[in-house]
N, C-alpha and C positions, 0 to 999 in steps of 0.2 A: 466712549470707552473702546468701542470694535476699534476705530480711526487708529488709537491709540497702542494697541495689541501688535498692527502690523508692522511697526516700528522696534518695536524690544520682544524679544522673544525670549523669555526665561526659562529655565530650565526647571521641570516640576510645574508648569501654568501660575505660578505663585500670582499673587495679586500684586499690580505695581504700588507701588508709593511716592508719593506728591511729586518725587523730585523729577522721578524716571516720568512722572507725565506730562511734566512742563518739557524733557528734552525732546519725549516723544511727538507733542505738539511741535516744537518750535523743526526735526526733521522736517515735517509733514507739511510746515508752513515753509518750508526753503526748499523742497519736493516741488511745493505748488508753482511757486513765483521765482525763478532765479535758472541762474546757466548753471547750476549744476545739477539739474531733475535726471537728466540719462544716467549721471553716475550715480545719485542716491537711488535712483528704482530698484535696483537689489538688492540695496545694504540694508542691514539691519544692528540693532545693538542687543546685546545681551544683561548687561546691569550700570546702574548708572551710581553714583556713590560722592559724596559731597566732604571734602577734607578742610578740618580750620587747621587753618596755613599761621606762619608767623607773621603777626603786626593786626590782627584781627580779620586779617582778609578770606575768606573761602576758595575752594578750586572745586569743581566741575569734574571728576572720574569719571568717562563715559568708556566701558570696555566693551570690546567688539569682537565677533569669532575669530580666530586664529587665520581661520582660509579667507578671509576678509581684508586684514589691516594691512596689504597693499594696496588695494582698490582705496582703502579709508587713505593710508599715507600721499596717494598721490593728488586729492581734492581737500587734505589738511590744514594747509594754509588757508584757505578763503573758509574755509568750512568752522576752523576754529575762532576766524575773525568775525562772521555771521553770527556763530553763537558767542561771542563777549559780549557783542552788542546787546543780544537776547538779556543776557543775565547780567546786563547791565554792570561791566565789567570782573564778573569773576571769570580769574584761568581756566580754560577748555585743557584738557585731556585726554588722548586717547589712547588705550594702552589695552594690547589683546589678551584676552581671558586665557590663562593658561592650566594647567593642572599640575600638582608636584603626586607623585605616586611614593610611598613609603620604599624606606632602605630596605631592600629584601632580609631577611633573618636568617637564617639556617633551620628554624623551626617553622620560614614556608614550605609550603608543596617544593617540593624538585622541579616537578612538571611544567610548571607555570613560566610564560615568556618573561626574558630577559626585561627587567627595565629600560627606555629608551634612555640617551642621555639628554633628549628635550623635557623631558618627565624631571632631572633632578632638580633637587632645590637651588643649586648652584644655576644650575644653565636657567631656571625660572627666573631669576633673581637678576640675572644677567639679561635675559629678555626686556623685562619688566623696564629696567634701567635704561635700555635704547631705545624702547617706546615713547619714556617721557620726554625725552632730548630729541626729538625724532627729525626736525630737520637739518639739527647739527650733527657730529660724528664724534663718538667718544673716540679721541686718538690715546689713551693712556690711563694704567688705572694704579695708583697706588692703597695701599694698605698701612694705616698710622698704628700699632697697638700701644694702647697708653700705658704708664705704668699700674694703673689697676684693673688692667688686663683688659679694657673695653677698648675697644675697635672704632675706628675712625674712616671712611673710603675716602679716598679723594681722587676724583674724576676728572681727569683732564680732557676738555672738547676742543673743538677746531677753532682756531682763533677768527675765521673768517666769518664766523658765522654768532660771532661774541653780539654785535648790534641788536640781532635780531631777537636772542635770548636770554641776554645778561638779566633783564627785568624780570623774568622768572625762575631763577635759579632758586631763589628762597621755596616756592613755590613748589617747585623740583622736588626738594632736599624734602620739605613736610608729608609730600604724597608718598614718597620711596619709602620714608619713616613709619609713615601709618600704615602701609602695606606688608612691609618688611621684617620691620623692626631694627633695620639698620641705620646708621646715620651713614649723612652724605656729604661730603662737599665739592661743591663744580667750579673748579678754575679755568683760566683760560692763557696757558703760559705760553711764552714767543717758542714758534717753531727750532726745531735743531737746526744747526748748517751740517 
């Protein structure tokens, strides 16, 4: 249980749950044995969270501190391949813990600092989004509003990088969904001239 502590670090000491200690374990065991121990000796993760995706399948949330998911992005490809193996193929996620801070009122304090704009919901929403796509690059985003007023995104990413992620698009779209509340859709259309 100590082993398991210095890998996830919660906020309020909460106790972990099953899932957060199989990922906790499986860091600890890719820590011990493998070329990436120098970059994992610092990182830590913060909460781990398990999403039913469409077609039955599961996906892996692992979010990580905010001052981290560099260090995390740049060991994520082998790191996220290490763990599918672990979880014997459900999607790996990493996506940085962010905080949305309420719309200020006129009935706050005066006194109180300005909201940041990494604090709104929009800009969280927006983060959250280029976390999951993280080695592709959203090049474009459009906005479907249906006619009974519900919203549709559709996410355009780099076509050069369609190989590597088109198998998880579904995957993608279900995690954005449970977290957000939004729907998604990720294409991948031919470049402008």
């Amino acid at each position: 249980m100590a082993l398991e502590r210095v890998k996830i670090i919660k906020s309020n000491n909460d106790p972990l749950d099953e899932m957060e200690k199989q990922v906790s374990q499986a860091l600890l065991d890719l820590e011990a044995n493998s070329d990436l121990k120098a970059s994992l000796r610092e990182l830590h993760v913060t909460a781990v969270k398990e999403v039913d995706c469409t077609g039955g399948k599961k996906a892996v949330v692992i979010f990580v501190p905010v001052p981290q998911l560099k260090a995390f992005q740049k060991i994520q490809s082998r790191l996220v391949r290490e763990l599918e193996k672990k979880f014997s193929g459900k999607h790996v996620v990493f996506i940085a813990q962010r905080r949305i801070l309420a719309k200020p009122t006129r009935k706050a304090n005066k006194l109180k600092q300005k909201r940041p704009r990494s604090r709104t919901l929009t800009s969280v929403h927006n983060s959250i989004l280029d976390d999951l796509v993280y080695p592709a690059e959203i090049v474009g985003k459009r906005i479907r509003i249906r006619l009974d007023g519900s919203r549709l995104f559709k996410v355009h990413l780099d076509k050069s990088q369609q190989t590597n992620i088109e198998h998880k698009t579904d995957t993608f779209a279900s995690v954005y969904k449970k977290l957000t509340d939004k729907e998604v859709n990720f294409e991948f259309p031919e470049p402008y001239l």
